[in-house]
N, C-alpha and C positions, 0 to 999 in steps of 0.2 A: 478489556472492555466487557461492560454486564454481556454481552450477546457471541463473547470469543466461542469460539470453536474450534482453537489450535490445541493440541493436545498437551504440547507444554506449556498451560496455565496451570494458576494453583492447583492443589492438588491431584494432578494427572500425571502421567508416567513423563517422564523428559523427554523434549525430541531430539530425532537423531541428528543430527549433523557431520557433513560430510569432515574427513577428517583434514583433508590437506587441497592446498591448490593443486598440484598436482592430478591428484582425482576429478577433480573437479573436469578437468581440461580434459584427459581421458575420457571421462562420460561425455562431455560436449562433443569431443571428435568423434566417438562413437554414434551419436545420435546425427553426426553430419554427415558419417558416411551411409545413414540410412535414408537420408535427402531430408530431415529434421529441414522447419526454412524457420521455426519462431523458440524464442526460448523466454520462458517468464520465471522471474528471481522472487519469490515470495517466503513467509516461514511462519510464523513470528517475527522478525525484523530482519531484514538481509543485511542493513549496515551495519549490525552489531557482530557481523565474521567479515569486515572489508577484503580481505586476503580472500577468500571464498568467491567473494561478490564478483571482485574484480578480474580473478582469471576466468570464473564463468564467463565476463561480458567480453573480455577482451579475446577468449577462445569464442564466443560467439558470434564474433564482429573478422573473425579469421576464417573462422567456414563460412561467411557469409549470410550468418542468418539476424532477423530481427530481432536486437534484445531488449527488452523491458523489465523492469523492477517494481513490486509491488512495496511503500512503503510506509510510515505514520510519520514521515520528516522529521520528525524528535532529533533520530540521531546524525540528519543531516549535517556533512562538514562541507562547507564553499570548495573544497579540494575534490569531493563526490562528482561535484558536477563540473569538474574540469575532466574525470573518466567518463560520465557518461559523455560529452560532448565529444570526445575524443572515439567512441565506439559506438557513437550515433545511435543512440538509446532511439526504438522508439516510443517509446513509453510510458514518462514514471506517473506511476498510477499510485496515488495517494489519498492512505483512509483518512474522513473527514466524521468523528462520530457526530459532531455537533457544530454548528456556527457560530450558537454562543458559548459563553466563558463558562457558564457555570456548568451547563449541563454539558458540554465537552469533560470538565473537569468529574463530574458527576459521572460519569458512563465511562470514563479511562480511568476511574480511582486514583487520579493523580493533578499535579497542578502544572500541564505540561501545555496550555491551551498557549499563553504567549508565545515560548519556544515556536510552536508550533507555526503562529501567525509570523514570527520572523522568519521561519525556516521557509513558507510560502513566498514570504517578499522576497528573499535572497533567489527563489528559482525566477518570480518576477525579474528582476533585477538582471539576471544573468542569462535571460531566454531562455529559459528551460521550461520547454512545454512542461505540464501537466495535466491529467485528469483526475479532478475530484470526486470521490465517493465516497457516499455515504450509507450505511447500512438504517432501512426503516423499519421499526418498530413500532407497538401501540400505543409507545411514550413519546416519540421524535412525528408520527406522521403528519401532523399538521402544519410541521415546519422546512418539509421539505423544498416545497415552492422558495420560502425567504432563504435556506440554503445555499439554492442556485441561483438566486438573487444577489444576496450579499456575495457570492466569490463571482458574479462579474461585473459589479458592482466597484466593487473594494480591487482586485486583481485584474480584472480585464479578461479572466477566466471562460474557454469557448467550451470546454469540455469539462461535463457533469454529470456524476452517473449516481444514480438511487436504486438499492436491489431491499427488496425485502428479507426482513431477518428469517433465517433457513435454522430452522432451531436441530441440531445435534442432539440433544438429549432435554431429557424431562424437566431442567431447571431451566430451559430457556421459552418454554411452551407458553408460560402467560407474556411472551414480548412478540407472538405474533401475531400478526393483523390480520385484522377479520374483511373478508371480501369486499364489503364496502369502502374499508380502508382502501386499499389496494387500489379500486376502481380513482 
């Protein structure tokens, strides 16, 4: 997206990623025997290492803590959410750049905006809470209200959240909002 901040976008160093499930669960049980009670799956895309995803949430859901996953539904499979339901996700918290098609398409560089509206209906479809967010900028704030509109509108959607864009470096500085915006 115009407004990423992960470090593994174009031209940035790659990120890391953990190497094996195995590790994975070691660091979970490590942070469980610290009394860790919440654990958030985020990256750049966590369904794109499923084997990752899955023993964090399932080592999650074994120490007893709440797990959530941050993701852009693209790479959602109907089989995801047969794990989260099984390790009682509390969470999936889902980026939403835009409502509509084009400027979705526009702000993701990609033409992923339908996927996207299926991969919503299928959590509909399957009771899978979610919370939509979206990140505001000086090109999106006006449409934040119709936003939260159309996904409860369209999905039935109770949970909406809008964070202004937190710009990381120099080229994201003309997408932030000026006070009044905000307000």
């Amino acid at each position: 997206c115009e407004h990423c901040y992960n470090p593994g976008r174009a031209g940035s160093a790659a990120p890391t990623v953990i190497s094996s499930p195995s590790t994975v669960r070691r660091i979970i049980a490590e942070c469980g025997s610290y009394g860790v009670t919440n654990t958030n799956f985020t990256g750049g895309e966590p369904l794109l290492h499923r084997d990752l995803l899955f023993a964090g949430l399932r080592a999650s859901h074994e120490w007893n803590m709440y797990p959530s996953v941050n993701t852009s539904l693209i790479a959602l499979q109907e089989g995801d959410i047969d794990v989260f339901q099984e390790v009682n996700i509390v969470g999936l918290n889902v980026s939403m750049p835009h409502h509509r098609k084009e400027e979705f398409n526009r702000i993701t560089r990609s033409n992923n905006y339908d996927r996207f509206i299926d991969r919503l209906n299928l959590c509909k479809k399957r009771d899978q809470v979610v919370t939509v967010n979206t990140v505001v900028s000086k090109n999106t704030w006006q449409d934040t209200y119709d936003a939260g509109k159309f996904l409860h509108e369209e999905f039935e959607l109770l949970n909406f959240g809008a964070s202004p864009v937190y710009p990381t470096c120099a080229e994201h500085a003309d997408l932030m909002l000026e006070s009044g915006q905000i307000e």
